[in-house]
VMD Tcl script that builds the backbone (N, CA, C; Angstrom):
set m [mol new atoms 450]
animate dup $m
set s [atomselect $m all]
$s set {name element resname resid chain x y z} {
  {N N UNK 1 A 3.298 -21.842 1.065}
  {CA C UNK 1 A 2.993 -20.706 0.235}
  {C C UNK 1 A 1.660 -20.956 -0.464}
  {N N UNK 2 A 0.685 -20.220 -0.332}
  {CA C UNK 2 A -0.741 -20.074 -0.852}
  {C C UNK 2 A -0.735 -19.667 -1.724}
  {N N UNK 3 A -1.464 -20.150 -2.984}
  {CA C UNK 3 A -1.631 -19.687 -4.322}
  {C C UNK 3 A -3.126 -19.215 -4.725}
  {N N UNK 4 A -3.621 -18.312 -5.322}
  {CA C UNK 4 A -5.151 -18.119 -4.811}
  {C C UNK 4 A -5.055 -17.577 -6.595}
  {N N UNK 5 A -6.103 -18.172 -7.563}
  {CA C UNK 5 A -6.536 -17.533 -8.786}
  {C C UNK 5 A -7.307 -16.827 -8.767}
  {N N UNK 6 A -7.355 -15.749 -9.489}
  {CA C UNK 6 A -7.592 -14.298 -9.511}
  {C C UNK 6 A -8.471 -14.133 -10.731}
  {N N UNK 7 A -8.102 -14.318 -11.874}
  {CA C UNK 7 A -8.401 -13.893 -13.322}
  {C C UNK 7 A -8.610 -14.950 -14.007}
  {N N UNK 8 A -9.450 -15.754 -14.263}
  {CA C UNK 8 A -9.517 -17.221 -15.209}
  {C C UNK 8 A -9.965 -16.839 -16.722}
  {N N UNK 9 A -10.810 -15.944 -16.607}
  {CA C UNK 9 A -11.470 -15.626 -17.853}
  {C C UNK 9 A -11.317 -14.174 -18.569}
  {N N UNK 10 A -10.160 -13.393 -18.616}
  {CA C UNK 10 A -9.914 -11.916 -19.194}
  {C C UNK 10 A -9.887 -12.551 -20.255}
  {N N UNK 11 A -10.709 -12.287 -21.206}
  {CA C UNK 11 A -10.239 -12.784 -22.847}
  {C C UNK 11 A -9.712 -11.411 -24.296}
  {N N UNK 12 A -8.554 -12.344 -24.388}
  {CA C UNK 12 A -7.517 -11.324 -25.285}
  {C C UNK 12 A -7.858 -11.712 -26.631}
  {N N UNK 13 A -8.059 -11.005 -27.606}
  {CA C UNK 13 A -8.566 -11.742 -29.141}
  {C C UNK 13 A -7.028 -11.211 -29.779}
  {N N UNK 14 A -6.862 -12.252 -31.095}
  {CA C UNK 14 A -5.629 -11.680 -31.307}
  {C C UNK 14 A -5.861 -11.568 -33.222}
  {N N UNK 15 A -5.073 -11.533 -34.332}
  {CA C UNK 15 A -5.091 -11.455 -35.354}
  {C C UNK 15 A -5.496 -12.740 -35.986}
  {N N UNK 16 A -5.086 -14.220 -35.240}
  {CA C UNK 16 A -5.014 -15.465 -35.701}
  {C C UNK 16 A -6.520 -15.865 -34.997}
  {N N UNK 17 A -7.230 -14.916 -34.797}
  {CA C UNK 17 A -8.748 -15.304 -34.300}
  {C C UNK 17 A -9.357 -16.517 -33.013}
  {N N UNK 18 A -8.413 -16.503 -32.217}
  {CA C UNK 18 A -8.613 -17.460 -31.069}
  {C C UNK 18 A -8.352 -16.586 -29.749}
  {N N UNK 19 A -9.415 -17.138 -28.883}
  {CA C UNK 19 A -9.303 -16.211 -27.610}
  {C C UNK 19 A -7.881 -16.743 -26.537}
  {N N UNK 20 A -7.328 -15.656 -26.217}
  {CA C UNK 20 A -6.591 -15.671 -25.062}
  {C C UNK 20 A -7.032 -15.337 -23.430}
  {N N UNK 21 A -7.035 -16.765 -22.370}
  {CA C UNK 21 A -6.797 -16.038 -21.387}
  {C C UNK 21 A -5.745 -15.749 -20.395}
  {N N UNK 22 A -5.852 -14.909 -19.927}
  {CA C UNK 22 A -4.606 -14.238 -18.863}
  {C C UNK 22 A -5.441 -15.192 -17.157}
  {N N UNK 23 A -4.216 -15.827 -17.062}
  {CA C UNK 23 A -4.083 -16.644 -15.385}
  {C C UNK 23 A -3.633 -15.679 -14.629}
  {N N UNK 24 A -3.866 -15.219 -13.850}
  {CA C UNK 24 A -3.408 -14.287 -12.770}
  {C C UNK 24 A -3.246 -14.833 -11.117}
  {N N UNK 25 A -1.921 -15.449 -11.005}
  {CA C UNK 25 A -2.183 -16.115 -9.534}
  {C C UNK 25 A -1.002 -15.276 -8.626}
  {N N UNK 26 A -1.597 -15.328 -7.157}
  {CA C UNK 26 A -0.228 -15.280 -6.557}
  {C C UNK 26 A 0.430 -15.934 -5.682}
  {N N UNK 27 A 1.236 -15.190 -5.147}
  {CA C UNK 27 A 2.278 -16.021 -4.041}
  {C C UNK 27 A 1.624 -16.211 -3.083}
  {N N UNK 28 A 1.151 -15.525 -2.439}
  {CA C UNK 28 A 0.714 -14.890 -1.492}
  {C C UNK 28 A -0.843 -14.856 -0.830}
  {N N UNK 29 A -1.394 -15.116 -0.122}
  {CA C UNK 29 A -3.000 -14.067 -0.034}
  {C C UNK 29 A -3.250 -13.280 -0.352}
  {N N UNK 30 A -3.975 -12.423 -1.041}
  {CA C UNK 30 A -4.332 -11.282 -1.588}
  {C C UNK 30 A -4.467 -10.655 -0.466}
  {N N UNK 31 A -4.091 -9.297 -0.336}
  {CA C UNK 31 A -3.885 -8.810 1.062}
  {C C UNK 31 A -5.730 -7.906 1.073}
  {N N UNK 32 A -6.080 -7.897 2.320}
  {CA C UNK 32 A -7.716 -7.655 2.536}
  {C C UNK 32 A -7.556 -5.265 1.757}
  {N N UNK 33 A -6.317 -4.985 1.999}
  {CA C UNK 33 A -6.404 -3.826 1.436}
  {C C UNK 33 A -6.220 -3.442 -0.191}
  {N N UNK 34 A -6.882 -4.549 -0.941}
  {CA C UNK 34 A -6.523 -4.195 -2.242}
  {C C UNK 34 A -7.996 -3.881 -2.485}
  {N N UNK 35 A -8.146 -3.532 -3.715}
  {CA C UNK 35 A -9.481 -2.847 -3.857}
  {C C UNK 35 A -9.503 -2.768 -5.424}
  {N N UNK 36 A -8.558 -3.239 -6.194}
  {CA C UNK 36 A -8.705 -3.177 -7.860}
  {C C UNK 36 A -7.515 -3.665 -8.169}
  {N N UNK 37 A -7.607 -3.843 -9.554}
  {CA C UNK 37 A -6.777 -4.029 -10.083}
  {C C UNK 37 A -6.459 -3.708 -11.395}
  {N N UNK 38 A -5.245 -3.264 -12.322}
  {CA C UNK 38 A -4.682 -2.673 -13.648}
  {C C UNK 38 A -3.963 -3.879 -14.141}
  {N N UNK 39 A -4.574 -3.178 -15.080}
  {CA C UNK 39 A -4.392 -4.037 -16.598}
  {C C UNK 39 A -3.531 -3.299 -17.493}
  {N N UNK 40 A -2.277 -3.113 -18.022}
  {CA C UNK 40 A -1.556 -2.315 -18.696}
  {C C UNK 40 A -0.691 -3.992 -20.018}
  {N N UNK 41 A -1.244 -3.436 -21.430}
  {CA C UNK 41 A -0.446 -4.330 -21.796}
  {C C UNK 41 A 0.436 -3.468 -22.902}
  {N N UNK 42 A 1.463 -3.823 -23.530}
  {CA C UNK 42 A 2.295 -2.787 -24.139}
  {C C UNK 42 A 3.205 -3.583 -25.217}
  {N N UNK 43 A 3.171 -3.162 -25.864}
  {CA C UNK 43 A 4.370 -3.776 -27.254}
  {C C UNK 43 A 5.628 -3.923 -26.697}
  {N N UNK 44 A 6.432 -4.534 -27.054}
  {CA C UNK 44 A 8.111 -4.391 -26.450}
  {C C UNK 44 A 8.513 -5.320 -27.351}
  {N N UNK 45 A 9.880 -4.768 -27.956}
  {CA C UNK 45 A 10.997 -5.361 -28.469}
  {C C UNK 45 A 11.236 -6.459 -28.095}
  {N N UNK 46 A 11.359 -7.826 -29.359}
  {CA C UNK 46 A 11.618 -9.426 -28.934}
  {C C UNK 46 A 13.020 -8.537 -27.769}
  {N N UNK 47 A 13.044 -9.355 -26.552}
  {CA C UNK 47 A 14.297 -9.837 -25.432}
  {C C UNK 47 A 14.328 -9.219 -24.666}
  {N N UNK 48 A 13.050 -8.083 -24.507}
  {CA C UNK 48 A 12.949 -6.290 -24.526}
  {C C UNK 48 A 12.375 -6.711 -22.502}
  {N N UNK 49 A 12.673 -6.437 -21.601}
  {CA C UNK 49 A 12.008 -6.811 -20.553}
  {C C UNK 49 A 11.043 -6.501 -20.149}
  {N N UNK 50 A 9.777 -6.612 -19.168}
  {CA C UNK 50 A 8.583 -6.372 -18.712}
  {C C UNK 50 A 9.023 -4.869 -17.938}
  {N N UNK 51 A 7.862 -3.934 -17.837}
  {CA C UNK 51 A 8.297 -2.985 -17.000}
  {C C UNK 51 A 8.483 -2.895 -15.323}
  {N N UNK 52 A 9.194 -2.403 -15.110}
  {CA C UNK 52 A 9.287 -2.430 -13.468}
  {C C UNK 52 A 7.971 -2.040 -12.547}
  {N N UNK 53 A 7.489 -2.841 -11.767}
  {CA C UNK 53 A 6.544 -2.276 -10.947}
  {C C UNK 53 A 6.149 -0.590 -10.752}
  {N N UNK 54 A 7.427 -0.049 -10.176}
  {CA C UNK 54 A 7.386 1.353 -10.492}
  {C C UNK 54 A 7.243 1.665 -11.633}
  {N N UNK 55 A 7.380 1.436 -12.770}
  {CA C UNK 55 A 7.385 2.152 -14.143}
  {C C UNK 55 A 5.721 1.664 -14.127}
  {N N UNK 56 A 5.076 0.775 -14.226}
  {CA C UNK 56 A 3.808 0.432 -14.345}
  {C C UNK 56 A 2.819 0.957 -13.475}
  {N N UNK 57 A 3.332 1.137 -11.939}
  {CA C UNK 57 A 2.048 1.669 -11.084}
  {C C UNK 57 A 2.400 3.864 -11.695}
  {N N UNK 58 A 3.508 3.711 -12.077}
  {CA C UNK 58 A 3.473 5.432 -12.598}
  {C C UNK 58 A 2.848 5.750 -13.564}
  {N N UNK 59 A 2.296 4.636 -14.738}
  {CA C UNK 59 A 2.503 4.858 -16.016}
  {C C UNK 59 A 3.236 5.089 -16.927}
  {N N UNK 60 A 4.499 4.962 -16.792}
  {CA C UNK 60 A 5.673 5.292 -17.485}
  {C C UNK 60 A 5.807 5.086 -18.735}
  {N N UNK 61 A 6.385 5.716 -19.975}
  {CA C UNK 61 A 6.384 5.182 -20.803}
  {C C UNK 61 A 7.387 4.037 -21.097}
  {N N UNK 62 A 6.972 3.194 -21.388}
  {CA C UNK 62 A 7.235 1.500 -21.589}
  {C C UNK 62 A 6.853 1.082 -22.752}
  {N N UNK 63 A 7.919 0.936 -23.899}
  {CA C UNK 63 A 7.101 0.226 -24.998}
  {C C UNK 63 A 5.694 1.116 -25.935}
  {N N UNK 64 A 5.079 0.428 -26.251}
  {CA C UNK 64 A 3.616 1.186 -26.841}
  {C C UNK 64 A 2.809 0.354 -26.202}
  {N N UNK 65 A 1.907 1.301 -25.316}
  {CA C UNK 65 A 0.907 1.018 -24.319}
  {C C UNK 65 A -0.505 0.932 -25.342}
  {N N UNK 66 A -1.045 -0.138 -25.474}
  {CA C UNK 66 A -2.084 -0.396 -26.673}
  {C C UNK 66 A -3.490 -0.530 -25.649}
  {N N UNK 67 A -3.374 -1.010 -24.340}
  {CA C UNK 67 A -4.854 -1.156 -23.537}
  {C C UNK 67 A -4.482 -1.090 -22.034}
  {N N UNK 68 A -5.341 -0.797 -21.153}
  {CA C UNK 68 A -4.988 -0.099 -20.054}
  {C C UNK 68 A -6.734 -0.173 -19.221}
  {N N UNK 69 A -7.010 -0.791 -18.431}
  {CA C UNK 69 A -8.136 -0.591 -17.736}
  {C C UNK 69 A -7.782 -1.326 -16.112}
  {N N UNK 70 A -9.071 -0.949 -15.741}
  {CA C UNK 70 A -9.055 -1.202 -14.212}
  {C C UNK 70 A -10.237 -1.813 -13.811}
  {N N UNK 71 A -10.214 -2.684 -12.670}
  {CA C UNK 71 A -11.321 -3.373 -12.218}
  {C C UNK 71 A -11.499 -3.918 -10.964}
  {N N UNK 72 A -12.177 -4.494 -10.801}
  {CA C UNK 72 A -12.182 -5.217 -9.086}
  {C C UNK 72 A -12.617 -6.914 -9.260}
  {N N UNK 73 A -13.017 -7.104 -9.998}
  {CA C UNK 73 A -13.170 -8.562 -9.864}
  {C C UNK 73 A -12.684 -9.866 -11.165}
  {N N UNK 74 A -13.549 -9.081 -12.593}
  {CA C UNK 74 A -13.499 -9.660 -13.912}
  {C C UNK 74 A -13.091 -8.058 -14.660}
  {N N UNK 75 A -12.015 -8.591 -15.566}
  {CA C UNK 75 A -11.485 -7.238 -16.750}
  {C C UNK 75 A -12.422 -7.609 -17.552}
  {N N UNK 76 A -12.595 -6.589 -18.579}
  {CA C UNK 76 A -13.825 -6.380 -20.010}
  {C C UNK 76 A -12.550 -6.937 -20.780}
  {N N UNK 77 A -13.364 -7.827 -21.690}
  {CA C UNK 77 A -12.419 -8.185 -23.075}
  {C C UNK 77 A -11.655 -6.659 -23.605}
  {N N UNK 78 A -10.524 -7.448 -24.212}
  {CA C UNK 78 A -9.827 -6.682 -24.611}
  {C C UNK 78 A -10.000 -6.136 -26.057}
  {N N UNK 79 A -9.729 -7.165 -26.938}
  {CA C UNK 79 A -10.048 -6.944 -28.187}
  {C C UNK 79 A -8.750 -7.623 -28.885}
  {N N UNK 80 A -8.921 -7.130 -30.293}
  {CA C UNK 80 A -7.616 -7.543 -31.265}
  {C C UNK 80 A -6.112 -7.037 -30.414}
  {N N UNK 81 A -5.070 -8.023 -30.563}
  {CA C UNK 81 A -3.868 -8.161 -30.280}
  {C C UNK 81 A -2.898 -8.614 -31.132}
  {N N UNK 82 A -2.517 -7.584 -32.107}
  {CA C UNK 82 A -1.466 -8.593 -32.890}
  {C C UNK 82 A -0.137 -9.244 -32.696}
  {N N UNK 83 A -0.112 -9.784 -33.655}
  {CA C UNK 83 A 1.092 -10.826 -33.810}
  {C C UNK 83 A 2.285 -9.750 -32.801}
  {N N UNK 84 A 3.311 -10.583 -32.226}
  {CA C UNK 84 A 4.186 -9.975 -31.848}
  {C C UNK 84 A 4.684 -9.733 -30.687}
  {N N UNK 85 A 5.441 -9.347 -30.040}
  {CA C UNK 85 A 5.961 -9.690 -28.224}
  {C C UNK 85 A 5.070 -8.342 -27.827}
  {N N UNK 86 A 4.488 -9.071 -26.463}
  {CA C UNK 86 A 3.645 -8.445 -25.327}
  {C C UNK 86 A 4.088 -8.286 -24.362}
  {N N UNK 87 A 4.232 -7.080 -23.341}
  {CA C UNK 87 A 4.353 -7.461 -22.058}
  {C C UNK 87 A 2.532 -6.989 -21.762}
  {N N UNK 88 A 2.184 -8.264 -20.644}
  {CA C UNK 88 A 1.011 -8.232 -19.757}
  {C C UNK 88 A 1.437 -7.817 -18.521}
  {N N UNK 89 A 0.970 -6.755 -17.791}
  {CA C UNK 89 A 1.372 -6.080 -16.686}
  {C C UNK 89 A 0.241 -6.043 -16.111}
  {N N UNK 90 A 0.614 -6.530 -14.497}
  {CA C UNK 90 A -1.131 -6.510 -13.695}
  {C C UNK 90 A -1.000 -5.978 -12.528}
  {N N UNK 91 A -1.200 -5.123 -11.930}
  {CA C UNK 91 A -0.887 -4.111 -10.244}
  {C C UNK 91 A -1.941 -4.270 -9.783}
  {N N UNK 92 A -2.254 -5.220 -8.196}
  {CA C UNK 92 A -3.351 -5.165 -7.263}
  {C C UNK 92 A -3.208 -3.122 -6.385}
  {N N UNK 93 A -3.779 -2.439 -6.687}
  {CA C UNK 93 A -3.896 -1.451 -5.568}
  {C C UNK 93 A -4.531 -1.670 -4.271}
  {N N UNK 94 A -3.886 -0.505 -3.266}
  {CA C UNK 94 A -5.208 -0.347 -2.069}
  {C C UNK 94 A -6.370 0.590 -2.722}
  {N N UNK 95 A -6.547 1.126 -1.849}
  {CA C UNK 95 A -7.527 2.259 -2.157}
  {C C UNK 95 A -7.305 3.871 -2.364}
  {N N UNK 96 A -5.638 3.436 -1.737}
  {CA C UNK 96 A -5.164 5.454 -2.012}
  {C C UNK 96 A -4.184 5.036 -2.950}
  {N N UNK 97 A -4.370 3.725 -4.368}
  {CA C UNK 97 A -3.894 3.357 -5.068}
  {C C UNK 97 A -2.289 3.214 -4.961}
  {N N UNK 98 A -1.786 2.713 -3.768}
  {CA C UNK 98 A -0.620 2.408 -3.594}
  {C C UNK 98 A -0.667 0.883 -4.246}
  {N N UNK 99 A 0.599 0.545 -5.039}
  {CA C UNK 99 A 0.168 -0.743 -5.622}
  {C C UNK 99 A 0.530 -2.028 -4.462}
  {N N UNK 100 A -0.074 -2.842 -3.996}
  {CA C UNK 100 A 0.332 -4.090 -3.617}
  {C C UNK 100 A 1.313 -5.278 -3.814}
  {N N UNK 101 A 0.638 -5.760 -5.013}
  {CA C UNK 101 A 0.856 -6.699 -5.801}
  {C C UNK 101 A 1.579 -6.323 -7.297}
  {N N UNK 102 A 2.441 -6.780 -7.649}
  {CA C UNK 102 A 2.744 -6.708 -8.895}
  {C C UNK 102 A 3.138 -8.073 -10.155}
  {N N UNK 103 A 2.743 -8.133 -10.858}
  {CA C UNK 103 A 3.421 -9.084 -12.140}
  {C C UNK 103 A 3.264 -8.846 -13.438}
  {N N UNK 104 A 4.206 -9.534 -14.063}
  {CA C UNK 104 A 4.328 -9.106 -15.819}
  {C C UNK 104 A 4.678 -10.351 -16.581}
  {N N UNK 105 A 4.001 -10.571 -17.371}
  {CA C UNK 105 A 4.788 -12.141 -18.872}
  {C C UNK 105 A 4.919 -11.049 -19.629}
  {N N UNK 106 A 6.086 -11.523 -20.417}
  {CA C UNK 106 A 5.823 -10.858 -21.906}
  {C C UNK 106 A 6.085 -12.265 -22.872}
  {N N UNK 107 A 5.481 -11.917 -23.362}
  {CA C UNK 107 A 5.232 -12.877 -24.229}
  {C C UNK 107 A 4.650 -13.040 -25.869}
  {N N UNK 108 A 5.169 -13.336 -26.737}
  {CA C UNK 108 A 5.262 -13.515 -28.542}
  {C C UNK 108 A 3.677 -13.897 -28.568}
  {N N UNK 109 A 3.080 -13.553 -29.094}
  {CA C UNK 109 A 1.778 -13.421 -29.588}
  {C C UNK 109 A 1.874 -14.043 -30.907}
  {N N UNK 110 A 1.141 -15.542 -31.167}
  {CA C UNK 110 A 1.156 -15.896 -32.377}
  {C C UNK 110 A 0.255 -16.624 -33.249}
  {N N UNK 111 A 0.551 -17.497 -34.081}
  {CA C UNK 111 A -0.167 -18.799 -34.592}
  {C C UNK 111 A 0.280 -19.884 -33.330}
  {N N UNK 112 A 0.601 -19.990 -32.598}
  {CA C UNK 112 A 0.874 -21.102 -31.595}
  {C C UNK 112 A 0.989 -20.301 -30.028}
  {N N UNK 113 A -0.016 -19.224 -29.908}
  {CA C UNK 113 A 0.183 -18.669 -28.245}
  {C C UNK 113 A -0.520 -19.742 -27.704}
  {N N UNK 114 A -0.020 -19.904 -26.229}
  {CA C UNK 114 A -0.420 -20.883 -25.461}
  {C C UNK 114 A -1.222 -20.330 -24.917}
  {N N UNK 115 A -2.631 -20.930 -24.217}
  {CA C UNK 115 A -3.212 -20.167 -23.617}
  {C C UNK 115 A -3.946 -21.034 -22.192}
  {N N UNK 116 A -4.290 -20.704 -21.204}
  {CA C UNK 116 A -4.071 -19.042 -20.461}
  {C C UNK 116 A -2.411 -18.418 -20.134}
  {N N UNK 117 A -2.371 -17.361 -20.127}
  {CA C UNK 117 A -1.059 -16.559 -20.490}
  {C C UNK 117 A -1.100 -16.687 -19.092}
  {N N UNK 118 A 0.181 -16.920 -17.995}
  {CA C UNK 118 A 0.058 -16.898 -16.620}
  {C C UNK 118 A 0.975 -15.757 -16.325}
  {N N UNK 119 A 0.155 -15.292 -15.529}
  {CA C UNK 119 A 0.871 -14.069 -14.242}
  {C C UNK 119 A 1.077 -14.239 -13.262}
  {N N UNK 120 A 1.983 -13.921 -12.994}
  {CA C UNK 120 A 2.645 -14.397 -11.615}
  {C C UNK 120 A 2.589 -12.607 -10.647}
  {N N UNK 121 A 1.494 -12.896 -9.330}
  {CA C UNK 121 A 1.810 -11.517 -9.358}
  {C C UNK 121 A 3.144 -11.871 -7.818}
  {N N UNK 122 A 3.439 -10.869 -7.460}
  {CA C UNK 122 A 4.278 -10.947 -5.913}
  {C C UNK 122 A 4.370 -9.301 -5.105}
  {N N UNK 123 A 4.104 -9.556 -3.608}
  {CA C UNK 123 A 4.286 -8.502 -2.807}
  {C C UNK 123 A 4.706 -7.625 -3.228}
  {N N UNK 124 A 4.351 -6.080 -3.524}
  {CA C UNK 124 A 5.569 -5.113 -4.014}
  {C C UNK 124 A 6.460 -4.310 -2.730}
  {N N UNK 125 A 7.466 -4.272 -3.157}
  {CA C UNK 125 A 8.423 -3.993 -2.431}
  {C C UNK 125 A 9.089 -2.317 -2.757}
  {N N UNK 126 A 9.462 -1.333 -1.979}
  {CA C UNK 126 A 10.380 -0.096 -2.299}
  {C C UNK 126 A 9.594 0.401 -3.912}
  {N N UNK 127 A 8.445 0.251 -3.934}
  {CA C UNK 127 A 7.684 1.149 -4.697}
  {C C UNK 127 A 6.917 2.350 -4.361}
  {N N UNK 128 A 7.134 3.712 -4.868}
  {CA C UNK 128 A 6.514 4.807 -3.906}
  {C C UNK 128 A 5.399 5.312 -4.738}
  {N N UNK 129 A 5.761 5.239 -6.121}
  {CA C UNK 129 A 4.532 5.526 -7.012}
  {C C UNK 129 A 3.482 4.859 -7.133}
  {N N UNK 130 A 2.157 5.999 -7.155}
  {CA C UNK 130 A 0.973 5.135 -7.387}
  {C C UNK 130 A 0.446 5.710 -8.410}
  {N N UNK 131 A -0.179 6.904 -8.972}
  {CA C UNK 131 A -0.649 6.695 -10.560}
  {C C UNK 131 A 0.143 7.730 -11.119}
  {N N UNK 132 A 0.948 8.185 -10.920}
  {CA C UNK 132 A 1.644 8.855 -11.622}
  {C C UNK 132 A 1.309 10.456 -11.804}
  {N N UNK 133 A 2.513 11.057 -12.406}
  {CA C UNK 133 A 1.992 12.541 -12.177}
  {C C UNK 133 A 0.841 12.948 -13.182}
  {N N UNK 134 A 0.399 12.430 -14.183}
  {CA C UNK 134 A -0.639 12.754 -15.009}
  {C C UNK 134 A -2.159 11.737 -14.505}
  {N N UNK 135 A -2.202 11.191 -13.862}
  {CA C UNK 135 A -3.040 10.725 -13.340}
  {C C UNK 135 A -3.923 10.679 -11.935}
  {N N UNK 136 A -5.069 10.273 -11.821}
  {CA C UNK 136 A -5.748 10.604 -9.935}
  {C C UNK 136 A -6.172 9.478 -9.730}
  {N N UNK 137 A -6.300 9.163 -8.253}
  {CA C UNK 137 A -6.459 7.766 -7.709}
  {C C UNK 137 A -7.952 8.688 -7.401}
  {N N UNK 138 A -9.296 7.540 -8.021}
  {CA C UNK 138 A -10.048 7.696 -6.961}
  {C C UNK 138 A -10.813 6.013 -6.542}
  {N N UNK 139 A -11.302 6.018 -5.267}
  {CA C UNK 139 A -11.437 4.774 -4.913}
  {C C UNK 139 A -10.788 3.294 -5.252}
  {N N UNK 140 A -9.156 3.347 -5.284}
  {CA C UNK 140 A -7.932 2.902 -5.702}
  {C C UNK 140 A -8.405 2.426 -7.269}
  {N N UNK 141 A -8.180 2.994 -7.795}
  {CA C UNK 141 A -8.286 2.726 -9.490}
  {C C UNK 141 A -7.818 4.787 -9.708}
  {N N UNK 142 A -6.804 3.955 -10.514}
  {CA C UNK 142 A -6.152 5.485 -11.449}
  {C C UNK 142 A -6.849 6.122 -12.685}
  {N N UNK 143 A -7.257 6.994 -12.706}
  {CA C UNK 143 A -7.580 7.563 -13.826}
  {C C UNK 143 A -6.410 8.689 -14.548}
  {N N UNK 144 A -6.947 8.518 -15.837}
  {CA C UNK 144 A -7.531 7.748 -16.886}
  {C C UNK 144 A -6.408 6.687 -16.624}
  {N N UNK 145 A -7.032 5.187 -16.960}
  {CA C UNK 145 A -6.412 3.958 -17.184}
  {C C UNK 145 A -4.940 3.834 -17.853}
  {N N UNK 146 A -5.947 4.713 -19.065}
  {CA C UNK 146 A -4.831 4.547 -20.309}
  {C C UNK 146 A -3.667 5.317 -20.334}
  {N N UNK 147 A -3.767 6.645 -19.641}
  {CA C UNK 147 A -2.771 7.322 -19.886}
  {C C UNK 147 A -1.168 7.330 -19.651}
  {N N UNK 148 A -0.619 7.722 -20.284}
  {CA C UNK 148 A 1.061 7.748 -20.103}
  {C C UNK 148 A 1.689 8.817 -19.648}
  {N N UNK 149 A 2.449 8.626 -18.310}
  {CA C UNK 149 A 2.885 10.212 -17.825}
  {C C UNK 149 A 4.397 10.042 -18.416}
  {N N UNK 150 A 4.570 11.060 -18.774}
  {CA C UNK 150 A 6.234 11.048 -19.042}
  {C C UNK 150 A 6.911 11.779 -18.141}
}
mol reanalyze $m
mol bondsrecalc $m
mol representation Tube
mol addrep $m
């Protein structure tokens, strides 16, 4: 099983003033039809679980969705992150934004976050959604990033 790093340097700033980065590896080879990748991170209740692939490549509402972008190689800093449980959600797309790849940490944001935050992404499987009904795929990246379809 091949492990290939993806993301070394996304840097997350948080309230306790130290940068976070997000590890993004997978199982797998990155398959040659991906073409971007989403960034969705969201508040959730301490014990509260990560969202389902489908709920994330739809936009679903999940938690409170605080940042949301898309990219192809390196994500733009994020910014302030406070204290408190995260889920990090990351979807490789193709290009008619069907998602590929999927993974999620959630994880307590604190005076003691460990850092780099690791993602584990894996093959997606029996997922049919790709950006959801309030959103448009163009050149596999969903627009708008941020938005939430209900």
């Amino acid at each position: 099983m091949r492990r290939a790093l993806f993301l070394a340097a996304l840097l997350v700033g948080c309230t306790n003033e130290h940068a976070l980065e997000l590890d993004i590896v997978s199982s797998v080879d990155v398959p040659p039809e991906v073409v971007s990748w989403e960034l969705r991170i969201t508040q959730v209740d301490p014990g509260e679980p990560c969202p389902t692939a489908e709920e994330a490549a739809s936009a679903a509402r999940v938690g409170r969705l605080v940042h949301a972008q898309s990219f192809e190689d390196v994500g733009m800093s994020v910014g302030e992150i406070p204290r408190g449980q995260w889920a990090f959600a990351v979807l490789a797309r193709d290009a008619s934004c069907a998602p590929q790849l999927y993974g999620c940490t959630s994880i307590a944001i604190g005076n003691e976050t460990f850092s780099p935050i690791p993602i584990r992404v894996e093959p997606v499987v029996d997922v049919t959604a790709t950006c959801g009904t309030c959103r448009t795929c163009s050149a596999g990246a969903c627009s708008a990033a941020a938005a939430i379809c209900d």
